[in-house]
C-alpha positions as CSV (number, residue, x, y, z in Angstrom):
1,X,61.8,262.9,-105.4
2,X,58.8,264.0,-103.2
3,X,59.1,267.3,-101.4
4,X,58.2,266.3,-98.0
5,X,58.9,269.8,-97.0
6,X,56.8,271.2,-98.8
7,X,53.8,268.8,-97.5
8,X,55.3,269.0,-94.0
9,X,51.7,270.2,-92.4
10,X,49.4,267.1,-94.4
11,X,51.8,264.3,-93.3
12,X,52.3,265.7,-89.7
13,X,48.1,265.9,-89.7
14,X,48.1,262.5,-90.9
15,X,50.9,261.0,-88.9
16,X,48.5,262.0,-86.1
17,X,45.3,260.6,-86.8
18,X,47.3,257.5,-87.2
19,X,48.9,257.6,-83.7
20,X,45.3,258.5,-82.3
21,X,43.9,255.6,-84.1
22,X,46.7,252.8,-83.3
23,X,46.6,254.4,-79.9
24,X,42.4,253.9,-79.7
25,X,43.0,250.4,-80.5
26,X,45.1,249.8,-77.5
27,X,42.5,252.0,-75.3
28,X,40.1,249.5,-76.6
29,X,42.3,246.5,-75.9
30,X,42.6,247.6,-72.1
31,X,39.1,248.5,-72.0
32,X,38.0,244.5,-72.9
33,X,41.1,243.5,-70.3
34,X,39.5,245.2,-67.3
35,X,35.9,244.6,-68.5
36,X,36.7,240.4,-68.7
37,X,39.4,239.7,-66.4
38,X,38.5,242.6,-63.8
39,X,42.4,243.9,-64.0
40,X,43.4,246.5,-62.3
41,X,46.5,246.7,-63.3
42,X,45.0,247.6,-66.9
43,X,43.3,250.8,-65.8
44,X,47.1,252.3,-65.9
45,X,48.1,251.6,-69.1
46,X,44.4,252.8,-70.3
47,X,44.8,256.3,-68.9
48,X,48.3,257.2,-70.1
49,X,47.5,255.8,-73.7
50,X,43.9,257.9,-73.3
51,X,46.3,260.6,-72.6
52,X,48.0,260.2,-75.8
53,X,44.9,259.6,-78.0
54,X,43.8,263.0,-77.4
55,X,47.2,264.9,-77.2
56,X,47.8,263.0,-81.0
57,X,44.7,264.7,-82.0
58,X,45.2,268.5,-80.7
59,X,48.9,268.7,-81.0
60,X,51.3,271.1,-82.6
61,X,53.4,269.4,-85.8
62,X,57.0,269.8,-85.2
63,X,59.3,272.6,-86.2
64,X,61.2,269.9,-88.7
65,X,59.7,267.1,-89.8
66,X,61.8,264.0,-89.1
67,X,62.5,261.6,-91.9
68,X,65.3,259.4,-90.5
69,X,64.3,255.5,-90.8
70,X,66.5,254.3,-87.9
71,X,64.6,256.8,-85.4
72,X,61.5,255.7,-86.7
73,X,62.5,252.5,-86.0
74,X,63.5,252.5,-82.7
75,X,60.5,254.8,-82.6
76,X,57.8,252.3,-83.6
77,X,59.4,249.4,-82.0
78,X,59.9,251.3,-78.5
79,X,56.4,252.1,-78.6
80,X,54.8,249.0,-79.3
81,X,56.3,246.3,-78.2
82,X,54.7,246.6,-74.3
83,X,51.1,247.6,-75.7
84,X,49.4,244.2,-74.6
85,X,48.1,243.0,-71.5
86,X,49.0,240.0,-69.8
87,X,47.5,236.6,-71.1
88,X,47.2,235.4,-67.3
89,X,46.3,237.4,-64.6
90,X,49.1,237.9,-61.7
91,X,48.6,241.7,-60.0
92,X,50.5,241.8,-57.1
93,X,49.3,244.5,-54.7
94,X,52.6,246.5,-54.2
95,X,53.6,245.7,-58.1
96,X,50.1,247.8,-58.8
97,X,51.1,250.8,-56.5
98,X,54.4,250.8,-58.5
99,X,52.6,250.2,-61.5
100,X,50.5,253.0,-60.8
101,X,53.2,255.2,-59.6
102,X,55.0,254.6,-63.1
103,X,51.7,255.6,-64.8
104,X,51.4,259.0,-62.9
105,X,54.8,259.9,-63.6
106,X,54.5,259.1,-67.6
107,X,51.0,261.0,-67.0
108,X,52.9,264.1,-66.1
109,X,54.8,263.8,-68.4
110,X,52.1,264.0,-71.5
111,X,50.7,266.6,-69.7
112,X,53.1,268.9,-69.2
113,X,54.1,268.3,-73.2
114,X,51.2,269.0,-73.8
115,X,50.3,269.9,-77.6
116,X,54.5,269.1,-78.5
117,X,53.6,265.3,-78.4
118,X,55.5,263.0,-80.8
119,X,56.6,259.9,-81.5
120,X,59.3,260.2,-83.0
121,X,62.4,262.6,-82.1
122,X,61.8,265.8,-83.7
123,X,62.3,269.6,-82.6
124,X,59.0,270.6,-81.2
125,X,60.8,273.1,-78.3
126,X,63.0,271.8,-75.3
127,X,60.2,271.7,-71.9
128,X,61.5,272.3,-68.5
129,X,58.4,273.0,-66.8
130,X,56.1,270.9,-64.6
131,X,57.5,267.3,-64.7
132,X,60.0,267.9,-66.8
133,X,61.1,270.2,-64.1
134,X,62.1,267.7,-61.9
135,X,62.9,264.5,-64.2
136,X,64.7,264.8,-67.8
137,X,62.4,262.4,-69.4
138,X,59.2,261.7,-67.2
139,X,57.6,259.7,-69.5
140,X,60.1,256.9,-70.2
141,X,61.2,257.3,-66.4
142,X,57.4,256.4,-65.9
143,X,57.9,253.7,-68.3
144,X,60.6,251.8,-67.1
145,X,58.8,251.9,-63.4
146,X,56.0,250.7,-65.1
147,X,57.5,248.1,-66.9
148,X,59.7,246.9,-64.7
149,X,56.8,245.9,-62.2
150,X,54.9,244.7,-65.2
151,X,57.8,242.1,-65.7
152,X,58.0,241.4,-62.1
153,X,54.4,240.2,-61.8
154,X,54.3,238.8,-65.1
155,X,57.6,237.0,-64.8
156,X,58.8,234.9,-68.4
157,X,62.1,234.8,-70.5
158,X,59.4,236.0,-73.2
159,X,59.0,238.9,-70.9
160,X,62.4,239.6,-70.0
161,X,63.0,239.3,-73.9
162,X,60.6,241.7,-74.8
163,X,61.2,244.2,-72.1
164,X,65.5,244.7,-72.5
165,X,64.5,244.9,-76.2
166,X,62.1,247.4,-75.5
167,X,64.4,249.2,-73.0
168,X,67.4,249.4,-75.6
169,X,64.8,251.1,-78.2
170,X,63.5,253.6,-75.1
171,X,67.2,254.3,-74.5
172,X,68.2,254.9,-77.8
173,X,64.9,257.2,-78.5
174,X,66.0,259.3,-75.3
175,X,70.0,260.0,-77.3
176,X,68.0,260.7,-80.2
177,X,65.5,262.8,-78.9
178,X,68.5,264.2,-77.1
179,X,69.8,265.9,-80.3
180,X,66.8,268.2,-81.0
């Protein structure tokens, strides 16, 4: 049996690049959105996953490395499942401001992390400074307003789909991070 332990610092250091990386992808993705389609409801989702490219490649590894497959799970699929733009372009003008409102609120949130960014639940230190101040989970809050306009002005049952299955993961990340 491998001693992850024991290599706690090289997978943490690689777990990172890889977050950075997938996350440079998406940056690139919502770069060639607002670049073809002129979208400004891209430039949000740009800037908070700018935010977590670099945060993924200064921060801290976690105090306990965590190795359980359903939070990585609901980890991975909570993450990526809203990466993509829109295939048709819809921005509604107060969707955006909520849009935007969502992003600035998730923004916060990375920042006031800071270098105790993860995906996955893990004990990096319990934060109550800044946003987290003021709002238990800024970041997800900032999701869910963000989403939640998304879906309204890109309104599907594909959507909808994608979005409560998203939500559940988001919700059950926040009772798992909730045990660290």
């Amino acid at each position: 049996m491998i001693n992850f332990e024991k290599h706690r610092y090289t997978i943490e250091k690689l777990l990172s690049i890889l977050g950075a990386f997938v996350y440079i992808v998406f940056v690139a993705e919502f770069i060639k959105d607002i670049i073809e389609n002129h979208r400004i409801s891209s430039i949000f989702p740009l800037l908070t996953t700018s935010f977590f490219v670099y945060f993924f490649l200064t921060r801290d590894i976690a105090k306990q490395l965590n190795l359980s497959p359903y939070e990585w799970v609901i980890t991975l699929f909570g993450t990526f499942l809203c990466r993509r733009p829109p295939p048709i372009l819809h921005d509604v003008g107060a969707l955006i401001v909520l849009e935007s409102i969502g992003a600035c609120i998730s923004i916060a949130g990375i920042l006031s992390l800071n270098k105790s960014l993860g995906l996955a639940p893990a004990n990096r230190g319990i934060k109550k400074f800044w946003a987290y101040k003021y709002i238990r989970h800024p970041i997800y809050t900032g999701y869910f307003i963000t989403i939640g306009a998304y879906c309204a002005q890109h309104f599907s049952a594909n959507n909808l789909i994608v979005a409560a299955l998203w939500m559940t993961c988001e919700i059950l990340r926040i009772f798992a991070e909730e045990k660290y």
